[in-house]
C-alpha positions as CSV (number, residue, x, y, z in Angstrom):
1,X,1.7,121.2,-87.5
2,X,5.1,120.7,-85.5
3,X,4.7,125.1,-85.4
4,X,1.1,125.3,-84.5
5,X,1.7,122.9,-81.6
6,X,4.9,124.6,-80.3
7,X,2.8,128.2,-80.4
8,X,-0.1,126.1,-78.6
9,X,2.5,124.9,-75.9
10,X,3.7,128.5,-75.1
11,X,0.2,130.1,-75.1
12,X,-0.3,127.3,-72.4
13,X,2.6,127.8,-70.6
14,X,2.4,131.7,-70.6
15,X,-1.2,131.7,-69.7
16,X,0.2,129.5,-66.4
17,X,2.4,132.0,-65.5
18,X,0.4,134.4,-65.9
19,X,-2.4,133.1,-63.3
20,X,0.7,131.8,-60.8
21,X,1.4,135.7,-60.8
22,X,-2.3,136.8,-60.5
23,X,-2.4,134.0,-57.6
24,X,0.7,135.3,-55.9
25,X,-0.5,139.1,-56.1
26,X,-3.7,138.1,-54.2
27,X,-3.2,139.2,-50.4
28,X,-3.2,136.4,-48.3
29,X,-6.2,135.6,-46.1
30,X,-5.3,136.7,-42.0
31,X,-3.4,134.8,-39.9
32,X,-6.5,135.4,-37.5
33,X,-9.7,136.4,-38.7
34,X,-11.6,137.4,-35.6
35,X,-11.5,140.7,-34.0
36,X,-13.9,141.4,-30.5
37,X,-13.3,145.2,-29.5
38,X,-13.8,146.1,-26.1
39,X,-14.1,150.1,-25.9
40,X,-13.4,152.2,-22.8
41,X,-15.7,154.1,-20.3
42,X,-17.4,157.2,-21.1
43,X,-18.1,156.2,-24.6
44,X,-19.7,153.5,-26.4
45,X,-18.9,151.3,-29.3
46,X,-20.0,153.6,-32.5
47,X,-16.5,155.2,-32.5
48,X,-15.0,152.2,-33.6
49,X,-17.2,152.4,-36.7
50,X,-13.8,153.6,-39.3
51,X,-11.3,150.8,-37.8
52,X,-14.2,148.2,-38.3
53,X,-14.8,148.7,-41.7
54,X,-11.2,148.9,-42.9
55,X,-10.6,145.5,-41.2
56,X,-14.1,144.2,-42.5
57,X,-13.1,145.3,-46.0
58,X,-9.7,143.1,-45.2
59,X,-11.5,140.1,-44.9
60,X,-11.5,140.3,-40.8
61,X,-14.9,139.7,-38.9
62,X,-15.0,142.5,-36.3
63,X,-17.3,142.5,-33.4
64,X,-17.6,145.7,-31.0
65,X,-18.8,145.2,-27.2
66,X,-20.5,147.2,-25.5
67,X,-19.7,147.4,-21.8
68,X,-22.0,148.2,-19.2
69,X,-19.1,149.3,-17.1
70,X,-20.9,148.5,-14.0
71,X,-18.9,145.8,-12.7
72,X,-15.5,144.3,-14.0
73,X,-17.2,140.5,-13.6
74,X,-20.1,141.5,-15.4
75,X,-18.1,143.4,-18.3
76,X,-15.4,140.3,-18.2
77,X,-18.4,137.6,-18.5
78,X,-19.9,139.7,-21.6
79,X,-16.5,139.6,-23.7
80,X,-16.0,136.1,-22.5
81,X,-19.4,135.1,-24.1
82,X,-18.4,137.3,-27.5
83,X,-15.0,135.2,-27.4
84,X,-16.9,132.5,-27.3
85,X,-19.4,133.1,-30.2
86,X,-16.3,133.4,-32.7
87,X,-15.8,130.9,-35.3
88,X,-11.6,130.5,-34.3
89,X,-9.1,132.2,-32.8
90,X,-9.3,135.8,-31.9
91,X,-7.3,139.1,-31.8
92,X,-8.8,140.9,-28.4
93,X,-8.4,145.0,-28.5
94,X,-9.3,147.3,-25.4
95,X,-9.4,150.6,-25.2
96,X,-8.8,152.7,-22.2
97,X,-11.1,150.6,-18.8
98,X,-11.4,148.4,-21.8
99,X,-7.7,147.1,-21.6
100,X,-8.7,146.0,-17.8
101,X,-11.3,144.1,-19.5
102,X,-9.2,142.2,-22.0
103,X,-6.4,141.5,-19.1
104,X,-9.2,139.6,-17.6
105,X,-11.1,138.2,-20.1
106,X,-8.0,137.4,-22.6
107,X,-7.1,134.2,-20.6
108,X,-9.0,132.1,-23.3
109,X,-7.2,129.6,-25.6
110,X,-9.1,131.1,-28.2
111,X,-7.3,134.2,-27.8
112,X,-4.2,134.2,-29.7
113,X,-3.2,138.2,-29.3
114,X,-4.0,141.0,-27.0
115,X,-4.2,144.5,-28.4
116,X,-4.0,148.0,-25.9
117,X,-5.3,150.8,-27.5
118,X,-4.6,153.6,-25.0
119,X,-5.6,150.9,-22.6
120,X,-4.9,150.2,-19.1
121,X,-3.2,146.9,-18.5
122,X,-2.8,146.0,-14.7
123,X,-1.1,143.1,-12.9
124,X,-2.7,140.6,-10.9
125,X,-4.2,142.1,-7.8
126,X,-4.0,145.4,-9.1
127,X,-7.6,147.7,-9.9
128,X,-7.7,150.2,-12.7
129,X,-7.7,152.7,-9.9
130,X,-4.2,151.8,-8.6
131,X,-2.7,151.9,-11.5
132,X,-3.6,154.7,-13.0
133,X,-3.4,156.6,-9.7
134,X,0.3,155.7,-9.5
135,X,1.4,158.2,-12.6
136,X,-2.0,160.4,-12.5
137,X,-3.2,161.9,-16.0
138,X,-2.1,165.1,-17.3
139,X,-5.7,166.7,-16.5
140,X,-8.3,165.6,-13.9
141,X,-11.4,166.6,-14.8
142,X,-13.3,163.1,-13.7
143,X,-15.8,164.0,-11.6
144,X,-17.7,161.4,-9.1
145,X,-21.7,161.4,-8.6
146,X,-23.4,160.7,-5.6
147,X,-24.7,157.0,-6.7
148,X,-21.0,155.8,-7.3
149,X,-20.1,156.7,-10.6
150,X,-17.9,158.8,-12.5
151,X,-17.9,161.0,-15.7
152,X,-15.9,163.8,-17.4
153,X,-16.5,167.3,-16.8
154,X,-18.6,167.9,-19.9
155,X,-16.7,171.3,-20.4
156,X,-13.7,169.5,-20.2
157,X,-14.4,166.6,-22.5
158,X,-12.8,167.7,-25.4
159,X,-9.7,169.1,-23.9
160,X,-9.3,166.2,-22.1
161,X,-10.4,163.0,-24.0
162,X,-10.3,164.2,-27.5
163,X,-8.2,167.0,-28.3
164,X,-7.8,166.1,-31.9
165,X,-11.3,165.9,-32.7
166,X,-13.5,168.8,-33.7
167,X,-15.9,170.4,-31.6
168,X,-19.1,170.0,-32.8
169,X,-18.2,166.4,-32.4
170,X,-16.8,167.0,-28.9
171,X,-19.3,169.0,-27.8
172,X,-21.9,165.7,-28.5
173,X,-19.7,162.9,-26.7
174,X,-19.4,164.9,-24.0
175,X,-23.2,165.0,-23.4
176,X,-23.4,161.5,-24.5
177,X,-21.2,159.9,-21.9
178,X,-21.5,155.9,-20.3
179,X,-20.4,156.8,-16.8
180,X,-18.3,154.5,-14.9
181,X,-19.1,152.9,-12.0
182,X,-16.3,152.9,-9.1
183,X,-16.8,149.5,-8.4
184,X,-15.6,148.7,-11.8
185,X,-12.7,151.0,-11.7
186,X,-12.0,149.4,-8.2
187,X,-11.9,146.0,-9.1
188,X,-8.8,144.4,-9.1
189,X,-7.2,141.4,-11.3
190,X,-7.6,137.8,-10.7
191,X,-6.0,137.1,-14.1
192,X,-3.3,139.4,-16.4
193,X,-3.9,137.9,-19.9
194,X,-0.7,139.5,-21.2
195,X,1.6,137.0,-19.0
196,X,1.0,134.4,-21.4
197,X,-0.4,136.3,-24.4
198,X,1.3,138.2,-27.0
199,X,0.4,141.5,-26.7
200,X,0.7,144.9,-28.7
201,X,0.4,148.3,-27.8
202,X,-0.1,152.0,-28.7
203,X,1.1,154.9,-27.1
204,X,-1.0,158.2,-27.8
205,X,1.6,160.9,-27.1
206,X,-0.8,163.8,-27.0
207,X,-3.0,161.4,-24.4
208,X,-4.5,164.3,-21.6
209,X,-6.7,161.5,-19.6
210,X,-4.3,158.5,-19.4
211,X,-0.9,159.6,-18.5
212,X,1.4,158.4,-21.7
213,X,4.6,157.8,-19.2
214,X,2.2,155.5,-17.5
215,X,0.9,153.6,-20.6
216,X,5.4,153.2,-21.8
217,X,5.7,152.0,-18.2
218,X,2.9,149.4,-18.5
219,X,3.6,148.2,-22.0
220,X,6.9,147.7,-21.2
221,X,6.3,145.6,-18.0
222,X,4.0,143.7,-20.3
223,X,7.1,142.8,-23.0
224,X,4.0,144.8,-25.6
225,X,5.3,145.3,-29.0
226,X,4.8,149.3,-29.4
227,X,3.5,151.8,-31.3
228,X,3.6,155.6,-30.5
229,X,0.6,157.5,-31.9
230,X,0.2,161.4,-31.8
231,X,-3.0,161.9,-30.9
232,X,-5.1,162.0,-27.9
233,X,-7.4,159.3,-26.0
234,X,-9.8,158.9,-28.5
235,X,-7.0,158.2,-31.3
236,X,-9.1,154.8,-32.7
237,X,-11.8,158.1,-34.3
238,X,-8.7,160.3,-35.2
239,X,-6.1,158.1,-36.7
240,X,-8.7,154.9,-37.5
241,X,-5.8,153.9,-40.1
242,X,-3.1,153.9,-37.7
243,X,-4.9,152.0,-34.9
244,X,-6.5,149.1,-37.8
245,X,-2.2,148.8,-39.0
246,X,-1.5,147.9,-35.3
247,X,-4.5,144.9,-35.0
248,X,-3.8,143.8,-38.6
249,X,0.2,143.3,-36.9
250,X,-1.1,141.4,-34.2
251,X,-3.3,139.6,-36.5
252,X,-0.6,138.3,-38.8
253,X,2.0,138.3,-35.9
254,X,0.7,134.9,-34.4
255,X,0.0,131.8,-35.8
């Protein structure tokens, strides 16, 4: 009996370890579960599509705006309601005029972490516009309209804004643009999020429509925690993986 017990007791014991090991294996839940994506101008939110399923599939809840890019009030308002609508605290990402966006609209207590994506992240009292016209862009295809917008010289899109993506993909952004409207690229700050945010940041090397001097000079104003990325502006379609490591960091980097 003394023997059938003492096997019993081990059984038990092993069968403990065994599920304290299984336990410990599992990846732990996010340190902040909510992502809102704020993408840039010229195109919309359905190139987000690979970066919001790997973090979906990693137990984050992803929303993507979709900014009218008519005015910076009325593109700040719309994230501010999204930030709003989450369920806790929330890692914001912007994405070219998109970081603009998230400078204003990141001064939430909800927010916990700013993310720039190839994003433009001004000062207070400083417009999209200045900044960027301070260190222009390696190209300068952006051409204005007559009713106070702006788009990319559809012959130039690819070059310019994605140069690592194929052409028959390309060739359909580029006729599928969101203009922007000056106004909104005129607009300056009333708020810069990143004083008092966290904030990471990646660098796309091989970046033809922001300048990537400009976008080291800007994150490292900011105090952002960096990550250089070859690849061009559109890197969240061409290296989704590398651009879901950098919000998973900023996800698990706060608490």
């Amino acid at each position: 009996m003394r023997t059938l017990l003492g096997i019993a007791i081990a059984i038990a014991i092993a069968l403990a370890a065994a599920t304290g090991a299984a336990n410990a294996a599992e990846p732990s839940a996010p340190a902040i579960k909510n992502v809102v994506i704020v993408p840039g101008a010229f195109v919309d939110g359905s190139g987000w599509r690979v970066v919001h399923d790997i973090l979906i599939h990693k137990g984050y809840k992803v929303v993507v705006a979709q900014p009218r890019i008519d005015t910076l009030a009325n593109d700040t308002e719309q994230v501010r309601e999204l930030i709003r609508a989450q369920d806790g605290p929330v890692v914001l990402v912007g994405h070219s005029y998109g970081g603009a966006v998230i400078t204003q609209a990141g001064n939430r207590d909800k927010v916990k972490a700013l993310v720039y994506v190839a994003g433009v992240q001004p000062d207070v009292g400083e417009s999209l516009s200045q900044v960027v016209g301070s260190m222009p862009s390696p190209s300068n295809d952006i051409v204005p309209t007559r009713d106070g917008h702006l788009y990319f010289d559809p012959h130039k899109f690819g070059d310019d804004f994605a140069g690592d993506l194929g052409k028959n993909r390309t060739d359909f952004m580029a006729v599928s643009q969101v203009p922007a409207s000056t106004a909104a690229f005129g607009a300056t700050m009333q708020v810069a999020a990143w004083h008092s945010k966290p904030s990471w940041a990646v660098v796309t090397t091989d970046d033809r429509a922001l300048s990537p001097d400009l976008q080291r000079w800007m994150y490292q104003r900011a105090g952002s925690k960096v990550t250089e990325i070859k690849a061009s502006h559109a890197v969240y379609i061409s290296q989704p993986e590398a651009v879901a490591k950098v919000i998973e960091d900023a996800a698990n980097g706060v608490r």
